[in-house]
C-alpha positions as CSV (number, residue, x, y, z in Angstrom):
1,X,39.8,-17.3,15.9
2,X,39.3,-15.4,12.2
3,X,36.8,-18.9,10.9
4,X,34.9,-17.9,14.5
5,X,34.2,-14.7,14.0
6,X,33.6,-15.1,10.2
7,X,31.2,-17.5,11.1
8,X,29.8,-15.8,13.7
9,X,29.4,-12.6,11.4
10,X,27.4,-14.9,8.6
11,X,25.1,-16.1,11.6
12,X,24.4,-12.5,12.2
13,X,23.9,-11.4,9.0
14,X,21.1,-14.1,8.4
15,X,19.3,-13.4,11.3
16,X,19.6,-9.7,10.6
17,X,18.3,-10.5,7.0
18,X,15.8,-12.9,8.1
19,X,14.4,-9.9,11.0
20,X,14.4,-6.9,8.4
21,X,12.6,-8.9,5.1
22,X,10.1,-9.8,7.9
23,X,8.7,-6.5,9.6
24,X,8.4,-2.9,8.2
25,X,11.4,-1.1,10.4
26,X,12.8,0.3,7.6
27,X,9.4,0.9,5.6
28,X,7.8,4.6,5.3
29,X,4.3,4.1,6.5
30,X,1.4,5.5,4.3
31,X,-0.4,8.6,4.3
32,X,-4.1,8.0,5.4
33,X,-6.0,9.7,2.5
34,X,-8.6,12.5,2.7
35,X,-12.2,12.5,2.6
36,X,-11.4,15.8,0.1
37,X,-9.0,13.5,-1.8
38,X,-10.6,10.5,-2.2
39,X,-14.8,12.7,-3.3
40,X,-12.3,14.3,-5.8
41,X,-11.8,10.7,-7.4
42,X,-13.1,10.2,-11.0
43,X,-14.9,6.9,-11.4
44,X,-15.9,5.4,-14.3
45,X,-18.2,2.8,-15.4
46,X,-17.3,-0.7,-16.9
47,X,-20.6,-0.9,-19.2
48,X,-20.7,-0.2,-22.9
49,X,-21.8,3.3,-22.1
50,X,-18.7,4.9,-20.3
51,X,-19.5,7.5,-18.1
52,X,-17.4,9.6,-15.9
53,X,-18.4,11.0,-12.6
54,X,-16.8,12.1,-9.0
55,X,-17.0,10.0,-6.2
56,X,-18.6,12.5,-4.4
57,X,-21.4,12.3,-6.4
58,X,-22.0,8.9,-6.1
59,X,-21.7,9.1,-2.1
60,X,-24.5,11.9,-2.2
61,X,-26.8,9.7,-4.6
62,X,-26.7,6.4,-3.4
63,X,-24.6,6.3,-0.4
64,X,-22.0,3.7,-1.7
65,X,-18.3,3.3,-0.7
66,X,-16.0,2.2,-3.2
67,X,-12.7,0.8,-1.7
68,X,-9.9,0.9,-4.6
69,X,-6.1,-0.5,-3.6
70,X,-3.4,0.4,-5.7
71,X,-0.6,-2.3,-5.2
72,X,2.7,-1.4,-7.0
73,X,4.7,-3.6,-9.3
């Protein structure tokens, strides 16, 4: 009975491993962020003149939307 239940217990531990790497249970979910938070954004350019400006400003002026993802690691 003890190889059973040893056996048993590895089965259950891979399908338990194999469910929680695969979903987001045990994952904190994200903060949406702010319209306040993300005007309050400094941009700056890529040209050989770098300028700095808000992301407010930008929205106001042109009416552009800049998407930016962060991805850790």
């Amino acid at each position: 009975m003890g190889m059973w239940s040893l056996g048993l217990g590895a089965v259950g531990a891979a399908i338990a491993g194999i469910i929680l790497a695969n979903t987001d249970f045990l994952l904190t979910k994200p903060a949406p962020a702010t319209v306040q938070y993300l005007g309050n954004a400094d941009l700056k350019t890529i040209d050989s003149d770098e300028k700095t400006l808000k992301a407010k400003a930008l929205w106001e002026k042109s009416g552009a939307v800049i998407m930016a993802v962060r991805r850790p690691g």
